[in-house]
C-alpha positions in Angstrom: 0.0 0.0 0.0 1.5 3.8 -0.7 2.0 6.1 1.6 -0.7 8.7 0.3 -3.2 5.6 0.7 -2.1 5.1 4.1 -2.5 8.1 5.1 -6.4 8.2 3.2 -7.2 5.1 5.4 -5.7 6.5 8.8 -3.3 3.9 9.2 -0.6 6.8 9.3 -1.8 10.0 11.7 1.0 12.9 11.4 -0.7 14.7 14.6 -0.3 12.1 17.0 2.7 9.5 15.5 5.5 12.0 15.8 5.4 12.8 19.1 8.3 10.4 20.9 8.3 10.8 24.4 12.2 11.1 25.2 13.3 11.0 29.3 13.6 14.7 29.2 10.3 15.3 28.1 9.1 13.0 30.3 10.7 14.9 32.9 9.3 18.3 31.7 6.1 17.6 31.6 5.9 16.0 35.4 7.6 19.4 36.1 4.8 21.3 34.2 2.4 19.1 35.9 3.7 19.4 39.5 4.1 23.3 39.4 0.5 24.1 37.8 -1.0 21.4 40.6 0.8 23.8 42.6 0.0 27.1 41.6 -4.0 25.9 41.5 -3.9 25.1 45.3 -3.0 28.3 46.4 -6.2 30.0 44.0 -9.5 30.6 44.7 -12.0 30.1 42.1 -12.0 33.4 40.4 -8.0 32.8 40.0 -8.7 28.9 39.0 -11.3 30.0 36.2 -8.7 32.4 34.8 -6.2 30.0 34.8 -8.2 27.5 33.3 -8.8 30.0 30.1 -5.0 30.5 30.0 -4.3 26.7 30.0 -7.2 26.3 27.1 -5.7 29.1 25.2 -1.7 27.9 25.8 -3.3 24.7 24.2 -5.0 26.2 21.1 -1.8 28.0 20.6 0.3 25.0 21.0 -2.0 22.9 18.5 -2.0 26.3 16.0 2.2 26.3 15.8 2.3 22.4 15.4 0.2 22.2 12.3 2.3 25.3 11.4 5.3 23.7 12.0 4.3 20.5 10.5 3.3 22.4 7.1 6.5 23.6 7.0 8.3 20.7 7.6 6.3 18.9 4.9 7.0 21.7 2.2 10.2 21.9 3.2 10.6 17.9 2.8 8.6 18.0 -0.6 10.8 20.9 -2.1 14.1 18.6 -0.9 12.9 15.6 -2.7 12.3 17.7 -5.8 15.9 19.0 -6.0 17.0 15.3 -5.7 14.3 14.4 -8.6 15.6 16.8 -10.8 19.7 16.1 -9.9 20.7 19.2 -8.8 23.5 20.9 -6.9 22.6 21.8 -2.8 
């Protein structure tokens, strides 16, 4: 099967399959984690609702510069392959 009809059939997902969870990431996250668990103990409600917009917003930002990055990445790729196609000189 090609790529482009694996992709069509969803056996290959860009969004989620390039995401390898290293040690260090690992390790930032549970830091991330343990200071926002934090930080929300010590709020009252008012402060927890505002931080709960700032997390949703951090996120949609997040997902925003990944599909960004990944469209890039892809053109970037595709424009490689094409000097390779076409023989020339980097």
């Amino acid at each position: 099967m090609t790529v482009l009809n694996e992709l069509w059939y969803g056996n290959i997902s860009p969004n989620s399959d390039c995401r390898i969870a290293t040690k260090e990431t690992k390790e930032l996250i549970g830091y991330i984690a343990t200071h926002h668990d934090n930080l929300s103990a010590t709020l009252d409600e008012k402060q927890k609702d505002i931080l709960q917009r700032f997390d949703d917003c951090w996120s949609e930002l997040s997902e925003i510069n990944e599909r960004e990055i990944f469209t890039y990445a892809f053109r970037l790729g595709a424009r490689i392959m094409l000097e390779v196609l076409r023989g020339e000189d980097v």
